[in-house]
N, C-alpha and C positions, 0 to 999 in steps of 0.2 A: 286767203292763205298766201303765202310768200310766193312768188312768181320764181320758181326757182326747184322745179321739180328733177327729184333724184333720173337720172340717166341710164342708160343701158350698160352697164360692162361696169359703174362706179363704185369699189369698193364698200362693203359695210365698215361704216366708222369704228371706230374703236373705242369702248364701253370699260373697258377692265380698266381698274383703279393701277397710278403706277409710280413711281419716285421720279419727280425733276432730276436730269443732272442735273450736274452744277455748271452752273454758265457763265463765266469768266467776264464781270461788268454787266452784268443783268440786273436792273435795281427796281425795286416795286414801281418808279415812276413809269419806265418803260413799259411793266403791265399793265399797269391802269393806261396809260396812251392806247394800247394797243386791242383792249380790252374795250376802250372808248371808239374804236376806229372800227372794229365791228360790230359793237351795237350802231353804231349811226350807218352802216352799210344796209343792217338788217331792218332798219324803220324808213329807210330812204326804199326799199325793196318793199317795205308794207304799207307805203304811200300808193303803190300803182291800183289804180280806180278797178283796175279789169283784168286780173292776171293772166286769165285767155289771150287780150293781146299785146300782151308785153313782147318787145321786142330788141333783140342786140343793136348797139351794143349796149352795157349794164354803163350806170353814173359812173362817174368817177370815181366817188367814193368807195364802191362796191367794189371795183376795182383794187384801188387801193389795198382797201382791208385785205383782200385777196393773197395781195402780194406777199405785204409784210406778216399775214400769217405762214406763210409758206417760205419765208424766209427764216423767221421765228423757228417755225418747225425745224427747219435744217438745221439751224443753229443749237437746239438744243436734242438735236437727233433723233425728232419725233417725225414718222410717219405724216403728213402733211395734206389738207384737204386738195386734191388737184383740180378743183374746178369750184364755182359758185354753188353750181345744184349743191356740191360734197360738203359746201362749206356749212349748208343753212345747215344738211342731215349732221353735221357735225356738232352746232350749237345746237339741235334740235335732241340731241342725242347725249351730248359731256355736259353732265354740270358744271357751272365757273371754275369749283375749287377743283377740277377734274380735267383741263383743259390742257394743251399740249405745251403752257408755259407759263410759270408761277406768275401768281397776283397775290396782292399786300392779304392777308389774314385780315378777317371782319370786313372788305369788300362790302361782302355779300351775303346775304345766310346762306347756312349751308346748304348744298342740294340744290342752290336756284338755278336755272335754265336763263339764258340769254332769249331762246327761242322757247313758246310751248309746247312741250313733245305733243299734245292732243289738238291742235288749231293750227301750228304752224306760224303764229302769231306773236310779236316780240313778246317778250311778257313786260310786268311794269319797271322790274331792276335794267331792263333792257333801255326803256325809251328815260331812266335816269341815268345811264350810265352816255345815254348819246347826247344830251346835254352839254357836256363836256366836250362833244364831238365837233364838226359842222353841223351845222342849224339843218335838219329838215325843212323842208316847206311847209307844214302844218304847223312846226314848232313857231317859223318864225312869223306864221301869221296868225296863228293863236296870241302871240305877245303883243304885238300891235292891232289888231283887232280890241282885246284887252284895256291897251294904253289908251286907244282911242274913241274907244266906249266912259271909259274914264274922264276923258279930258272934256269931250261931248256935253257930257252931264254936268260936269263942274263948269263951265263957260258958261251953260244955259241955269245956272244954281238951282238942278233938277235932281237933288237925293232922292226924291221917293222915284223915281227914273231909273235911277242907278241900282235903288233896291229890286224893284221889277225884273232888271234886265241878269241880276244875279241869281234871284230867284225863280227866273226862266232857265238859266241855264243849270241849276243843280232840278227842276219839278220834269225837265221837258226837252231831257238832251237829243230828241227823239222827234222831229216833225216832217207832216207832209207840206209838199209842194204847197199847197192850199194853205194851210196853218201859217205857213212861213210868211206869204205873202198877204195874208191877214191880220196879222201881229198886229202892223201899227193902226189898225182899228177897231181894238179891242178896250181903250179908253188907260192906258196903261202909261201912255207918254211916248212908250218905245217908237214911236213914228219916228223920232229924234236919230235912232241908234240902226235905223235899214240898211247902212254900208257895214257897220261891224259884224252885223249881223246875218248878214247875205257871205260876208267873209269865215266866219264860224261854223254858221251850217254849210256844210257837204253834201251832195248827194253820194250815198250810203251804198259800198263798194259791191260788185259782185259777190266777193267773196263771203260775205256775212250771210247767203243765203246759202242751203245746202244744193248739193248740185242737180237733184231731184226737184225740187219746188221754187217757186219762184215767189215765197210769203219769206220777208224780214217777222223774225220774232223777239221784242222786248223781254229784256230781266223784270222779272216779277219785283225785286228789290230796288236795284236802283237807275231801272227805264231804258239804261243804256242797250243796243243792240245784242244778244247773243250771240255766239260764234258755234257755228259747226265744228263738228269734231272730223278727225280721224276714223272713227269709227261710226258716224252717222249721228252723232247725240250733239247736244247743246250745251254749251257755257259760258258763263258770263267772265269777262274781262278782267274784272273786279277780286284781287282777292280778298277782299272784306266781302263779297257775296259768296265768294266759294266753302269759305269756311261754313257757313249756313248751313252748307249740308246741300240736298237735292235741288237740283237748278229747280225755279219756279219761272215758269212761265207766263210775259205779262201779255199786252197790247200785239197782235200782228197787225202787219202793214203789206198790204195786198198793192204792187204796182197797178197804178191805173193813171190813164190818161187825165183824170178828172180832178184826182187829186196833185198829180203835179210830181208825183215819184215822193221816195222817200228819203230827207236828210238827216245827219247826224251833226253832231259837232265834230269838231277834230280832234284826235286824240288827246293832244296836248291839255285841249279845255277838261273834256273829259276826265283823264286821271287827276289833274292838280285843283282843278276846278268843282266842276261838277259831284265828284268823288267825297273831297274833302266836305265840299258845301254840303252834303248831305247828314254828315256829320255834327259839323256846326249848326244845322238848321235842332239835330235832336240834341245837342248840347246847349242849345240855346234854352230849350224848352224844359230842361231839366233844372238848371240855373234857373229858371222865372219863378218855378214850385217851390225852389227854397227862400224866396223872396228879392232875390236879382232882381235890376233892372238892366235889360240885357239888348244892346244895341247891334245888330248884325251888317256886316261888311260897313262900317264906319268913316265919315269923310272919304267916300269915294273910293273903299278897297284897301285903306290906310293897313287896316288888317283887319284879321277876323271876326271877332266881337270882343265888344269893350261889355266890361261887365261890375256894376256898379254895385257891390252886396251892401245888405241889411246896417253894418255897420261903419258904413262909410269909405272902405274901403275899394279902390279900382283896380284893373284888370284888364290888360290886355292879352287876348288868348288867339292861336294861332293853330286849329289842325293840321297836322304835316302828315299825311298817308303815303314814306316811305319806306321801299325795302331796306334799305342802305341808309345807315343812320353814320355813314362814313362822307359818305356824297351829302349826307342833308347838311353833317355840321360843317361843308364849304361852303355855303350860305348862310352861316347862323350870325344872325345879329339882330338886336331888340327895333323894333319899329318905331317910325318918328312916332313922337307923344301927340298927334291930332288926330280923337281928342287924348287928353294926357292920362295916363295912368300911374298906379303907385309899381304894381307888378307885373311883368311879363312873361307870358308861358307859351311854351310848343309845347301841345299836348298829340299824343300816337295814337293810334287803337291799338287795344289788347292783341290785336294778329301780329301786329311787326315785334311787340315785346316777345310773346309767346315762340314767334318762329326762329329770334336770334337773341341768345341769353346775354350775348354781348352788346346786347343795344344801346342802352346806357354810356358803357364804358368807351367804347368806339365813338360815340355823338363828343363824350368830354375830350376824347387822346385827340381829335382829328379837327377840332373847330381852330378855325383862323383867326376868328373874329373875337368881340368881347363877349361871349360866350357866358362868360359867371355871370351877367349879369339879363342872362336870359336860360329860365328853368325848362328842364324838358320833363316832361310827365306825363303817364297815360291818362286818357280821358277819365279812368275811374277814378283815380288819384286826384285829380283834380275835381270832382265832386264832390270827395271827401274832406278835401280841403276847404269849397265852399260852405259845404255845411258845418266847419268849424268856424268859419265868419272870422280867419284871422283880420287883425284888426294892426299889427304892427307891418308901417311900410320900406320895404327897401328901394335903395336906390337904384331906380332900374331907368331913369330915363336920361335921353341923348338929346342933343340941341336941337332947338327948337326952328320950323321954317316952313316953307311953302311943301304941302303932299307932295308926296314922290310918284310915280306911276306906283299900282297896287305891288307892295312886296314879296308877297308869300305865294304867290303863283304856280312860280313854277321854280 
């Protein structure tokens, strides 16, 4: 949980729904900065390994965000968090569109939490909206861990390497000290890949055990560590797990000397990575039954899977598992053509459509990029598409040249 426990004398935040004044040069860019500057405070706070012993003073950042919400507040004559504990109960407490100073409409879905009111834990609109922020440290070493897993492989003209090392980290986000250092003798290749990989995996925080026991326990769906509650229970990170319905509980992991502790990945892989890839892996598998030939993470991460149907037709498909389809379309733009395609798709899960009716329309008002010439659709949609086996192709492809480090990441 957030190292940043509520204090003695510190007001309860304030919950009731209420009218912004009006603030005289207040312009949506200033709430998204500012909105950006505490989510990177609250994932720079849920970096710390041990929140037992966290200790003053708080990053910079944390700081920061501090300020300028408390500036903020004054300025639009809102009651103001006065301290850091106040602030996390604050994001842990006011939904986005509920906070003490307008942000642009479609953000975020409604009702989202910066922080989870049940974990205390950024949720995932949080660790997209710090993106935008200063780079965390897991952030910025998940990207170059990433890169240079990538470039590794491609030096050594090791794809089936590169496949492995992908499909290690969506099967197996989850290993002991032992596992970890056995990897490269499992006949896999990954020998090659021990520094990105030693960078990736984590040893897996205090905090994700309850305060009672001392056993890590796996999501029954997608492996990742479960989180203690608030109230004593477990949940998973993932909202594509939550929707499921009742947490299922997978794999515990009992610290022991022998095994070497237990690591995770770092968040960053996790949600953009691990997440997604779990998706692709059963979108991959769906596309083969209708007669696909379906290549996953291609030329080295190029993008997600290229997908070759029955009538000749290609496909370059991209899972994108975000909250904020406002934040996704500031990255949208179609992937270099290696190898080349006719079509290119971001495809969602059914959660992100379902939870913001404006997903769609916010993904088209807010891209920068050449956007029309890259489709967004939900994964169901686009199976149905495959099984119509369109056969007329548009023009979706950008010039040609050397892979880029992998796009669709993060």
């Amino acid at each position: 949980m957030i190292p940043a426990p509520r204090q003695p004398g510190d007001p309860t935040p304030r919950t009731a729904p209420f009218e912004h004044p009006a603030a005289p040069g207040w312009s949506d860019r200033q709430g998204v900065l500012l909105l950006r500057g505490i989510a990177t405070a609250l994932v720079h706070l849920g970096e710390v390994p041990n929140p037992g012993t966290f200790t003053l003073p708080y990053p910079a950042p944390v700081q920061q965000a501090l300020d300028g919400v408390v500036l903020t507040c004054l300025l639009m004559r809102a009651q103001p968090p006065e301290s850091v504990p106040q602030l996390v109960e604050w994001c842990a407490n006011l939904p986005i569109d509920n906070l003490a100073f307008p942000v642009p409409v479609g953000l975020a879905p409604p009702g989202s939490f910066l922080l989870d009111p049940t974990t205390r834990q950024p949720t995932q609109i949080c660790h997209e909206l710090a993106l935008g922020g200063i780079d965390p440290t897991a952030q910025q070493v998940g990207r170059q861990a990433m890169a240079d897993a990538a470039e590794i492989c491609r030096d050594d003209d090791s794809p089936d390497t590169y496949l492995a090392f992908r499909e290690l980290l969506v099967n197996r986000p989850v290993l002991t000290g032992r596992e970890l250092a056995t990897l490269p003798n499992e006949g896999t290749g990954l020998d090659l890949l021990t520094a990105p990989l030693r960078a990736l995996y984590i040893p897996a925080a205090a905090s994700y055990r309850a305060p009672d026991t001392t056993v890590y326990t796996a999501c029954g769906h997608c492996r990742a560590l479960l989180h203690p509650t608030v109230d004593r229970g477990l949940v998973c990170e993932r909202d594509a797990c939550r929707v499921l319905g009742e947490v299922e509980r997978g794999r515990e992991y009992r610290p022991d000397d022998n095994d070497g502790g237990t690591h995770q990945l770092v968040r960053p892989i996790r949600q953009w990575v691990s997440g997604p890839g779990i998706m692709e892996q059963g979108l991959a598998a769906r596309l083969r039954k209708l007669g696909a030939v379906v290549q996953l993470w291609p030329s080295y991460g190029t993008y997600g899977l290229h997908v070759l149907l029955p009538g000749g037709q290609s496909w370059a498909v991209e899972v994108k598992d975000w909250s904020s389809a406002t934040l996704l379309a500031g990255s949208a733009r179609p992937p270099i053509p290696d190898p080349p395609y006719d079509r290119c798709f971001w495809a969602v899960p059914r959660v992100r459509l379902q939870a913001d009716a404006r997903y769609r329309r916010s993904f088209r008002e807010h891209g920068t990029g050449p956007t029309s010439r890259l489709e967004l659709v939900g994964i169901e949609e686009l199976v149905r598409a495959a099984r119509r086996e369109p056969t007329a192709a548009s023009d979706c492809r950008s010039p040609s040249g050397r892979p880029l480090p992998p796009e669709g990441l993060f």
